[in-house]
C-alpha positions in Angstrom: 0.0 0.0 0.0 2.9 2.4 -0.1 4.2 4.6 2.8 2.3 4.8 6.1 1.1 8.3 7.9 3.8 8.3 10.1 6.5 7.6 7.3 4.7 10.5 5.2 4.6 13.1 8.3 8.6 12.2 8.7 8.9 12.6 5.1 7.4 15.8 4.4 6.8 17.7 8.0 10.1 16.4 10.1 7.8 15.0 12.7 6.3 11.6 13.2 4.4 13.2 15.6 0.7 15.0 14.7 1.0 17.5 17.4 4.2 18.6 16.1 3.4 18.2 12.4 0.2 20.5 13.3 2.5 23.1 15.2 -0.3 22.7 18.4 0.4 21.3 22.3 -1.2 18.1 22.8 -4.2 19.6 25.4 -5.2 21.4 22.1 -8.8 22.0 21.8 -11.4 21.6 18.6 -11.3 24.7 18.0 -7.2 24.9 17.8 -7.3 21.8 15.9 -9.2 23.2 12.9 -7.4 26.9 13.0 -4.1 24.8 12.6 -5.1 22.4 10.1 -6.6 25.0 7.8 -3.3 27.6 8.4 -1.6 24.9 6.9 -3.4 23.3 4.8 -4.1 26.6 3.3 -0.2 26.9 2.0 -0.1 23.4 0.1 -3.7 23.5 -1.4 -3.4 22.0 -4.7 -5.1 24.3 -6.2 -3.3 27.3 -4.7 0.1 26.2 -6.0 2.8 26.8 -8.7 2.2 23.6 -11.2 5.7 22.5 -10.3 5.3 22.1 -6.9 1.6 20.4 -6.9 2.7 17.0 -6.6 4.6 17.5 -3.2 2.1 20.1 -2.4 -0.7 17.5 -3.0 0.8 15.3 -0.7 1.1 16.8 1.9 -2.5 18.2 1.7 -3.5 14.5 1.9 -1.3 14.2 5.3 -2.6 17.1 6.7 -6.3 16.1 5.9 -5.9 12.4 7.2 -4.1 13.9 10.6 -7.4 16.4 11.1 -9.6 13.9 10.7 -8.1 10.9 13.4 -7.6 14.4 15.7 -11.0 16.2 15.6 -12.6 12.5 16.4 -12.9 12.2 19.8 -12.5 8.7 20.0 -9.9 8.4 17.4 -7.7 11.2 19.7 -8.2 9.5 22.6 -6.3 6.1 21.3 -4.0 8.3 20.0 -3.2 10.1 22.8 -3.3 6.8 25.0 -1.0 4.4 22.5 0.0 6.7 19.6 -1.9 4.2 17.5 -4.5 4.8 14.7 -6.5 3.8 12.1 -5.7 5.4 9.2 -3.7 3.1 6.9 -7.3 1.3 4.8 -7.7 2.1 1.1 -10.8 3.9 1.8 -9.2 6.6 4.0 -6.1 6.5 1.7 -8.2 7.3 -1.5 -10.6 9.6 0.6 -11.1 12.8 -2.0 -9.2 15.3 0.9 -10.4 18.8 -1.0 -14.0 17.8 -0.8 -13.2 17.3 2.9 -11.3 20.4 3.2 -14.4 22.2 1.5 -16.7 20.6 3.9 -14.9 22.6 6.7 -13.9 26.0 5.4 -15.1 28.5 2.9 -13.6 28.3 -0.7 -10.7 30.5 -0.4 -9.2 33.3 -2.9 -6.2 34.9 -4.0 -6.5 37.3 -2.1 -7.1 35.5 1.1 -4.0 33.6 0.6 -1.9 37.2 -0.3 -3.7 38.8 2.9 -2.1 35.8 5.0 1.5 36.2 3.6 1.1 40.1 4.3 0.3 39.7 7.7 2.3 36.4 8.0 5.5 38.5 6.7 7.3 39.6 10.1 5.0 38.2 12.8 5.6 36.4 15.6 4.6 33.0 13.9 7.2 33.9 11.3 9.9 34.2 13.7 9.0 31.4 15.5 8.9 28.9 12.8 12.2 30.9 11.2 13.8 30.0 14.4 12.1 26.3 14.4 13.8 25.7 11.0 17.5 27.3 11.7 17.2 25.1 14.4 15.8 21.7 13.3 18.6 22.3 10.3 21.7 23.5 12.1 21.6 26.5 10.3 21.1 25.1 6.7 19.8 27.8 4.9 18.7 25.5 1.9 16.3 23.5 4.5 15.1 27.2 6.0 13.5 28.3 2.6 11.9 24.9 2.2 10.4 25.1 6.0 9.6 28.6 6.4 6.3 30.0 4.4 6.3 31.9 1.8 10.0 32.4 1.6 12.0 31.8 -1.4 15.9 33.3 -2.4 14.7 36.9 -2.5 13.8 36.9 1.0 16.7 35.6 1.9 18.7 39.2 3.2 15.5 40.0 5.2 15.6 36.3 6.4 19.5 36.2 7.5 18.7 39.6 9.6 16.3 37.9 11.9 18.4 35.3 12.3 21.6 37.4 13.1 18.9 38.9 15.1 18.3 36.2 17.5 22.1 34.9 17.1 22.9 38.2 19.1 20.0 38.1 21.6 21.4 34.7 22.4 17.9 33.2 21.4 19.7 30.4 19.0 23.0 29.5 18.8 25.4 30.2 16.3 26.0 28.1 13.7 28.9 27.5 11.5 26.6 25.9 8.5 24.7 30.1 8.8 27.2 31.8 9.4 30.2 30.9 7.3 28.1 29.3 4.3 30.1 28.2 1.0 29.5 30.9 -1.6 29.1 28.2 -4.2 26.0 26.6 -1.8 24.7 30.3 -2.1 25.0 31.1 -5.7 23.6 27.5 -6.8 20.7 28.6 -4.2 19.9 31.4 -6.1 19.8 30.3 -9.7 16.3 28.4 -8.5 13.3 30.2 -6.3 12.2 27.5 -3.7 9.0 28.5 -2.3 8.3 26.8 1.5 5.2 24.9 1.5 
């Protein structure tokens, strides 16, 4: 049957954890649930994506779907919670049609809705904190920051290294070698290709 939900959240989140894959503590409630599955959700939508990023994008719209639905259930959650098992691996949930489920839930969502999100997204505390998330899950790899970050890509980049240099000073992350004394070949090769985070 291919790759299991766990395999896929270590595969594209980092996690094999659905609290940590959904950004939210573990005493999360319904309410936090949904505003964290459609955040993001909302940034891999298929149909909201760059054509040659969709596949990956698609993906990891299905993981984000099938984690919602075992944690708004509360009896799914609770044998989560309990063992950290789940029932989520049968063709039927694999082949479930996740935009029809993501419609069920939330309004259909524009252009616009998605460019007011990066504007206010764009230098917020959420920003920072996922920024700081990534240089930290990656040692510093800048390649790995773009790729986790949303709504980033190589132009952002001098705005990105700022905050970081940032926090580096106010002794909020440590410095890094991999940041801080990066190959200028790893750079330039970076910025012959735009990698947007989703």
């Amino acid at each position: 049957m291919g790759e299991g939900l766990l395999d896929l959240c270590e595969k594209y989140f980092g996690a094999r954890d659905f609290y940590d894959v959904m950004k939210i503590p573990k005493n999360a409630t319904e309410k936090q649930i949904k505003k964290a599955y459609h955040k993001l959700s909302l940034l891999v939508h298929p149909d909201r994506v760059d054509e040659d990023i969709k596949e990956e994008a698609t993906e990891k719209f299905k993981v984000l779907g099938r984690i919602h639905s075992i944690l708004s259930e509360n009896d799914k959650r609770k044998i989560y919670d309990e063992t950290g098992e789940f029932d989520d691996d049968s063709e039927s949930v694999v082949m479930r049609n996740w935009s029809d489920y993501w419609r069920s839930l939330f309004k259909e969502i524009t252009i616009q809705d998605i460019n007011n999100y990066e504007k206010n997204y764009k230098g917020s505390e959420t920003e920072i904190k996922d920024l700081k998330r990534a240089y930290l899950d990656s040692k510093g790899d800048m390649n790995y920051i773009l790729e986790a970050v949303p709504f980033t890509n190589c132009e952002e980049e001098p705005r990105l290294h700022s905050i970081i240099r940032d926090l580096i000073e106010k002794g909020e992350v440590p410095e890094y070698k991999q940041f801080t004394e990066e190959d200028e070949k790893k750079r330039l090769r970076r910025k012959r290709r735009v990698m947007y985070s989703f």
